[in-house]
C-alpha positions in Angstrom: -61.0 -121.3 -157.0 -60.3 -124.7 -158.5 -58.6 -126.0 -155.9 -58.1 -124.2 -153.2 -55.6 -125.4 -150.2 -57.1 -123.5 -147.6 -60.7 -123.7 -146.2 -62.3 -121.1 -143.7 -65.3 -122.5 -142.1 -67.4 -120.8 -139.3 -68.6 -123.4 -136.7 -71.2 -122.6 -134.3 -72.1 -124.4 -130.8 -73.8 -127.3 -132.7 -70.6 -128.1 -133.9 -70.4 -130.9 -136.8 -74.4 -131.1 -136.9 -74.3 -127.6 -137.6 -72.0 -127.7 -140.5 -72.9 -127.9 -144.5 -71.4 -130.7 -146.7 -68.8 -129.3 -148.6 -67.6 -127.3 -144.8 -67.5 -131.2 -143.9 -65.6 -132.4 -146.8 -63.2 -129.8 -146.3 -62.3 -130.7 -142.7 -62.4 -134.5 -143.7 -59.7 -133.7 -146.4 -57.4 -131.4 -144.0 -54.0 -132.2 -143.1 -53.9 -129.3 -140.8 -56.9 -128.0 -138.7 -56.3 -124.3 -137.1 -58.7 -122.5 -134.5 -59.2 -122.1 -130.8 -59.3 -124.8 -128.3 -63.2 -125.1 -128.2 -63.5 -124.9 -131.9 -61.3 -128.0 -132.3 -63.1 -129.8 -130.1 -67.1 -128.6 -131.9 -65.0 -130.1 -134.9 -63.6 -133.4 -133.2 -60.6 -133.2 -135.4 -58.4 -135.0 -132.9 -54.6 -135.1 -133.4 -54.3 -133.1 -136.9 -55.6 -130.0 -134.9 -53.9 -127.1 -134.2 -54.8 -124.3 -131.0 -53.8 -120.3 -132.4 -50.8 -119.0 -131.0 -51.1 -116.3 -128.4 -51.0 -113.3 -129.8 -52.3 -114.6 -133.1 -49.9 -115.0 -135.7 -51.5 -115.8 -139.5 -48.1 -116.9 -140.9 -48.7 -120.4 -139.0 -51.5 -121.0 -141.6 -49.4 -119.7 -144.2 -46.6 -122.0 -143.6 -48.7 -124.7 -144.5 -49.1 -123.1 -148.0 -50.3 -125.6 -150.9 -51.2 -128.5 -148.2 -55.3 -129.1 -147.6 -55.5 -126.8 -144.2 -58.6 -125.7 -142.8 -58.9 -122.5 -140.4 -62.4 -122.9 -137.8 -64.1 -119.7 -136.7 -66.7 -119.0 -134.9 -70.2 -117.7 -136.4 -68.7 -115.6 -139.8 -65.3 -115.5 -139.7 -65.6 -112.2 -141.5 -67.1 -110.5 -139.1 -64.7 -109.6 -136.2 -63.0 -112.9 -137.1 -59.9 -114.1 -138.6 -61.6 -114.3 -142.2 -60.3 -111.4 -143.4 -56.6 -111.0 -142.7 -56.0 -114.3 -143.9 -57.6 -113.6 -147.3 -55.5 -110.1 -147.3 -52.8 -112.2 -147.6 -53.6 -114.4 -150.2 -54.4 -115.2 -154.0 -58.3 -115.1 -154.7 -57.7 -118.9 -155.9 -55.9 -120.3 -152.5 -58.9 -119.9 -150.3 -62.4 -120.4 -149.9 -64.6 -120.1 -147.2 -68.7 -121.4 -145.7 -69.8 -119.3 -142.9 -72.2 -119.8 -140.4 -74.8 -117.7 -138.9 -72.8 -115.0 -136.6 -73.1 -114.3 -133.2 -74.7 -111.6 -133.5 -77.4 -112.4 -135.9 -78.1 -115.4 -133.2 -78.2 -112.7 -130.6 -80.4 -110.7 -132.1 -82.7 -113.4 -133.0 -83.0 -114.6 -129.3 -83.5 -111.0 -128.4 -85.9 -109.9 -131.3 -84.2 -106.8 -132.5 -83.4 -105.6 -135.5 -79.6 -106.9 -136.4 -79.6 -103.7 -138.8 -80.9 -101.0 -136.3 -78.3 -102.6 -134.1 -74.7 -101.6 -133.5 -72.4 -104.6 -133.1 -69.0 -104.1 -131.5 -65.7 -106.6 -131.0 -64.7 -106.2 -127.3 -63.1 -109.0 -126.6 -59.7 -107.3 -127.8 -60.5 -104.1 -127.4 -61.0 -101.2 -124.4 -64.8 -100.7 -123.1 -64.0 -96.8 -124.4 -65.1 -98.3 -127.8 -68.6 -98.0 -126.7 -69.0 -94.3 -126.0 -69.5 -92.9 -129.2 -72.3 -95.3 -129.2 -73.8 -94.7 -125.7 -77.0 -92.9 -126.4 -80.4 -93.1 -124.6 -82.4 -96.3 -126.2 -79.3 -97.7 -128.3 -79.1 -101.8 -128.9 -75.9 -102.3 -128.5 -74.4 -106.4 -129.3 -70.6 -106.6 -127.9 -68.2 -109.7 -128.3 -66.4 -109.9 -124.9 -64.0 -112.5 -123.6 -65.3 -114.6 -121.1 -67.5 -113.7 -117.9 -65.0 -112.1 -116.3 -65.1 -109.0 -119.0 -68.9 -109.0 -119.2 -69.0 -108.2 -114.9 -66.1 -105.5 -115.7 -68.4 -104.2 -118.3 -71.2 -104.2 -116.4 -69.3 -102.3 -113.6 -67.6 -99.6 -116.4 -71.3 -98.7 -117.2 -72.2 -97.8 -113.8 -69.4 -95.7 -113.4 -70.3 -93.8 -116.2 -74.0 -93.3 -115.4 -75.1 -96.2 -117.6 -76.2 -98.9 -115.0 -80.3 -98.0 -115.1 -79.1 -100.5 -119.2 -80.8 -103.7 -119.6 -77.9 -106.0 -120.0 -77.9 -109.8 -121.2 -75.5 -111.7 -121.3 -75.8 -114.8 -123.8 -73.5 -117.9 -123.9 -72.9 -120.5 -126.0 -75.8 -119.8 -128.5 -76.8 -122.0 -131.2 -75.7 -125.3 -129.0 -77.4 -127.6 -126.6 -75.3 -125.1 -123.4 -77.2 -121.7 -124.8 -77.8 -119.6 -122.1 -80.1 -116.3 -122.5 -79.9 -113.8 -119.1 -81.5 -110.6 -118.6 -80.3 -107.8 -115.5 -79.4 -104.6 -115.0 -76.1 -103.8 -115.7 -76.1 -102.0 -112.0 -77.5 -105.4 -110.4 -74.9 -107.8 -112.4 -73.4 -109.7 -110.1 -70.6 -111.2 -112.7 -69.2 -114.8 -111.7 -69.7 -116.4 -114.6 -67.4 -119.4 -114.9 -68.5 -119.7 -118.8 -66.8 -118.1 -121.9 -69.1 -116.0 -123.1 -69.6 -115.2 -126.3 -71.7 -111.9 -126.0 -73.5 -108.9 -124.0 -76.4 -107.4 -125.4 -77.7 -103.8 -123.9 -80.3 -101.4 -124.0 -78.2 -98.2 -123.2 -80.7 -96.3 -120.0 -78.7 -93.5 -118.7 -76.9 -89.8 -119.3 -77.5 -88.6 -122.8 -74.4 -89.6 -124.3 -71.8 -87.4 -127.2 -74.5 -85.3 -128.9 -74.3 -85.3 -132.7 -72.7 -82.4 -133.8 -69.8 -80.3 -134.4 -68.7 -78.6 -131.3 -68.9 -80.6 -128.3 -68.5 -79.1 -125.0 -64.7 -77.8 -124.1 -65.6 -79.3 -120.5 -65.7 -82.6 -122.5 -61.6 -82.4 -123.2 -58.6 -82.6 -120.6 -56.6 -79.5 -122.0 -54.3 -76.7 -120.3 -56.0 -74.1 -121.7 -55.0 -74.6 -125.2 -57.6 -75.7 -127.3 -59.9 -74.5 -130.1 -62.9 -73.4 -127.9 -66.1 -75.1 -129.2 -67.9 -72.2 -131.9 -64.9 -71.5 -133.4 -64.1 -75.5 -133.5 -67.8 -76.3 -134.9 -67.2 -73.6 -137.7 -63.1 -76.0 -138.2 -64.9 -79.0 -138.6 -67.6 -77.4 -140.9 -64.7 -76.3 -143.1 -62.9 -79.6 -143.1 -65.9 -81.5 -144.2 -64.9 -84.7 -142.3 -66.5 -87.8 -144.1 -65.5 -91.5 -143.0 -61.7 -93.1 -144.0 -60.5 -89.7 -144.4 -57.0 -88.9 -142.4 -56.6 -85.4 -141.4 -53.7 -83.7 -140.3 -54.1 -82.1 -137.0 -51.0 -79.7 -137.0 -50.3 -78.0 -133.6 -53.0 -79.8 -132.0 -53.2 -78.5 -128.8 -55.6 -80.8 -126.6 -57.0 -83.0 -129.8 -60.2 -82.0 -129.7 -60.5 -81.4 -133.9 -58.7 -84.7 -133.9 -61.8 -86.1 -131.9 -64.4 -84.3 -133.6 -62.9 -85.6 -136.8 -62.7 -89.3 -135.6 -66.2 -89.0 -134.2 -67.4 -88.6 -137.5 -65.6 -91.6 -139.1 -62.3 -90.6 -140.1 -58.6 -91.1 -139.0 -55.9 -88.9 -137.7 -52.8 -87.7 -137.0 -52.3 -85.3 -134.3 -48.8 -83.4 -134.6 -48.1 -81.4 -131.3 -44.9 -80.5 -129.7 -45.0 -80.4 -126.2 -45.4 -83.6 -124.8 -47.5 -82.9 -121.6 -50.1 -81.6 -124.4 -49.5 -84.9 -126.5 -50.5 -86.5 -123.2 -53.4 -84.6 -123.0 -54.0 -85.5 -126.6 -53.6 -89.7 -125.7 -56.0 -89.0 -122.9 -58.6 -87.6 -124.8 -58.1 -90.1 -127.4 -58.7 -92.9 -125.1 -62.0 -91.2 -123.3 -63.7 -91.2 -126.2 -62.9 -94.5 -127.3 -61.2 -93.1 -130.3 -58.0 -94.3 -129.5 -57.4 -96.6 -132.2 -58.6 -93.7 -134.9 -56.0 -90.9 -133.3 -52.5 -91.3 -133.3 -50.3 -88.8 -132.0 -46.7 -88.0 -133.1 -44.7 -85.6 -130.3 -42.9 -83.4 -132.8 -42.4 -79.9 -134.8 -44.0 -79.2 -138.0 -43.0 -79.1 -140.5 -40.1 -81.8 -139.7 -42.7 -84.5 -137.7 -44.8 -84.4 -141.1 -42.0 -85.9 -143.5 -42.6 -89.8 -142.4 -46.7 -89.4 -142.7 -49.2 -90.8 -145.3 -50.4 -87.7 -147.1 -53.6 -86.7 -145.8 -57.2 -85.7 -147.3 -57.4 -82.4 -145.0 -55.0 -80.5 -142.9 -56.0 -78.1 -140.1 -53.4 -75.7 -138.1 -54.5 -74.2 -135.3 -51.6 -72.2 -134.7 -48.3 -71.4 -135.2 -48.4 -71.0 -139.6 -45.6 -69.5 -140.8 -44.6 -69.3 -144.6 -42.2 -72.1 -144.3 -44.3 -74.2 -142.6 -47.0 -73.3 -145.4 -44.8 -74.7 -148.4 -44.0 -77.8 -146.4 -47.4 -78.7 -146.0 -48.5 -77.2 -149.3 -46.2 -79.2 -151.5 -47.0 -82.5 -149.9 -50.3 -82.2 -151.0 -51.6 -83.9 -153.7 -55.0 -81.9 -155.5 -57.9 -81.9 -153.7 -56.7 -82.4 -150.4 -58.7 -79.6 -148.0 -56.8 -77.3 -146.0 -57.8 -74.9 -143.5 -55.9 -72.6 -141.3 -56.5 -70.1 -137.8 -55.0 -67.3 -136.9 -55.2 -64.6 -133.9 -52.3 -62.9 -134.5 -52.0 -59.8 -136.7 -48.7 -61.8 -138.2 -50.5 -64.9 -139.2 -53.5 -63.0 -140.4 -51.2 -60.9 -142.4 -49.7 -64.2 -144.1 -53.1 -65.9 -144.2 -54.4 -62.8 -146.4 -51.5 -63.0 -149.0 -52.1 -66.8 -149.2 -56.1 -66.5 -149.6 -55.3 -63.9 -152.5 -52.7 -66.1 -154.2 -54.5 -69.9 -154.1 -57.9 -68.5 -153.7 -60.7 -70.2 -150.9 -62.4 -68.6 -148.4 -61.5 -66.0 -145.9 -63.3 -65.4 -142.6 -62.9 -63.1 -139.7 -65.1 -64.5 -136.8 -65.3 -62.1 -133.8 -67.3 -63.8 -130.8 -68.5 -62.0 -127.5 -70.2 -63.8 -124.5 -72.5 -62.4 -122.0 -70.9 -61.8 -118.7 -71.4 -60.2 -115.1 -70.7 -56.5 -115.2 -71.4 -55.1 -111.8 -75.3 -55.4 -111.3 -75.5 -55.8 -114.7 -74.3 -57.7 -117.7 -72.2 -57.0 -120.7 -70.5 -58.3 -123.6 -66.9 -60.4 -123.1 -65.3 -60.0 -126.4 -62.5 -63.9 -127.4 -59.7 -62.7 -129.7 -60.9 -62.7 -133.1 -60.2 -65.5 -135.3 -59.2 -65.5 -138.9 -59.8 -68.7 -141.0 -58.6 -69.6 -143.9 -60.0 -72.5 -145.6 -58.7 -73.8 -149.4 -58.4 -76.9 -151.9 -55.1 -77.5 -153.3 
């Protein structure tokens, strides 16, 4: 980085004062000064500054490619700032960047928690459904919302959702001579605030929240009926061995609650279902449990819908696995990939026997029986049996 032509420097509230030398040097040097409207004015960089476009577009810095440009931030711009998709799209020697204490490590410092113990969220782009895989009783949670507006409709979301007993600050301007530190409850928030606020902190008081394991409640999905019912989807997931950044195929997915499960646990997916009242179904899920940005689904047969997709790193069907649709998936596989496969039909459990003795895995029968009123009396209520078939390629 001998001469970079691009400088990202994250300002905080103190504006110049709160800058290092070389951050100042930069901006002194700079033909062209990028970053919001109250960045440019922390900087005082008069006429050579330039507001973001709305939506955000990074080619505007890039167009000014080879020329001294500075792009301001707030806090780190590398942490849900625009840091990191501009260095995406550059060399390692165009760009260099000084960052400044975050907003949330100031939050937490006002607050006295621990910044690692705490879970620290972008809202300010994104839907309040983010938080519920993170709602649990006694969780510090730091969110980055868009002005005061969004922290009274979060506050208000929260009650809905049996959340409003949460301590709930809201913190402006930190780091400047304006900082503002207030404590409520998120049921007794009033909202109002004429500021741009920079964050909400809370102390999640409430319901108990998405437990921590494989088979969540079916009353948890919207679904028609058609969806793997929660042992036999715990035993799925077991099988698939989810671990974060992988992308599963979900083929015949029915409601999307594997999809979920899978996201839950840090992954990606692709949800492959034909009927589009149960692709709805799918989206709606998705977007309940904040995991809408980690599902996508794609309204379609298999094995045709699959030809466009990334390959995966595990691939469940939960129905509908013929022998055609078996090499389709099966060649587009590269080694390793997990797959794993139901059946409740003799047909499929037929196929899924010839396949277990020609590639190997495991093969399971799984026969499940409930209690249930019989008369005075109880008795068991025998589900279908279910065959899985789980393999590496």
């Amino acid at each position: 980085m001998a001469d970079p032509w691009l400088t990202i420097i994250g300002i905080g509230e103190d504006g110049l004062a709160g800058l290092s030398e070389a951050s100042r040097k930069a901006l002194a040097g700079a033909e062209t000064v990028f970053g919001g409207e109250r960045h440019l004015a922390l900087a005082d960089v008069g006429s050579r500054g330039r507001a973001w476009p709305v939506p955000f577009d990074a080619d505007v810095v890039l167009s000014c490619r080879g020329r001294p440009t500075v792009v301001l931030a707030s806090g780190d711009p590398f942490w849900h700032g625009a840091g990191a998709g501009l260095a995406e799209k550059l060399g390692a020697d165009e760009w260099i960047a000084y960052s400044a204490a975050s907003t949330f490590s100031l939050a937490a410092a006002r607050l006295g928690w621990r910044l690692e113990s705490a879970i620290c969220l972008g809202l300010h782009a994104a839907p309040f459904e983010r938080l519920v895989p993170h709602l649990l009783r006694g969780a510090r949670i730091i969110c980055l919302v868009r002005d005061g507006k969004a922290a009274g409709d979060l506050a208000k979301w929260l009650s809905a959702r049996g959340w409003g007993a949460s301590a709930f600050w809201t913190l402006a301007a930190l780091g400047g001579p304006r900082e503002s530190v207030s404590e409520h409850r998120a049921d007794g928030f009033a909202g109002g605030l004429a500021e741009n606020l920079v964050a909400v902190a809370l102390e999640a008081r409430g319901t108990r929240g998405i437990p921590r394991s494989s088979g969540l409640s079916d009353d948890l999905f919207v679904h028609d009926g058609q969806i793997t019912k929660r042992p036999v989807r715990a035993l799925a997931i077991s099988a698939l061995a989810p671990r974060p950044g992988e992308l599963l195929w979900d083929v015949g997915a029915g409601s999307g609650s594997i999809s979920v499960e899978w996201a839950l646990c840090g992954g990606t997916t692709t949800a492959i279902e034909a009927r589009e009242d149960r692709a709805e179904n799918i989206r709606n899920n998705a977007r309940a449990f904040g995991l809408a940005h980690r599902i996508t689904v794609v309204a379609g047969h298999a094995p045709e819908a699959l030809a466009a997709l990334d390959a995966p790193d595990a691939v469940f069907i939960g129905g509908g696995l013929d022998r055609a649709m078996f090499d389709a998936i099966w060649s587009r596989l590269v080694p390793g990939t997990r797959l794993v496969a139901h059946s409740v039909t003799l047909e499929t459990e037929a196929l899924l026997g010839e396949l277990h003795q020609r590639h190997g895995g495991e093969l399971m029968r799984v026969e499940i029986a409930h209690a249930a009123p019989l008369g005075r009396y109880r008795s068991w209520e025998a589900a279908r049996p279910v065959v899985q078939w789980s393999a590496v390629r």
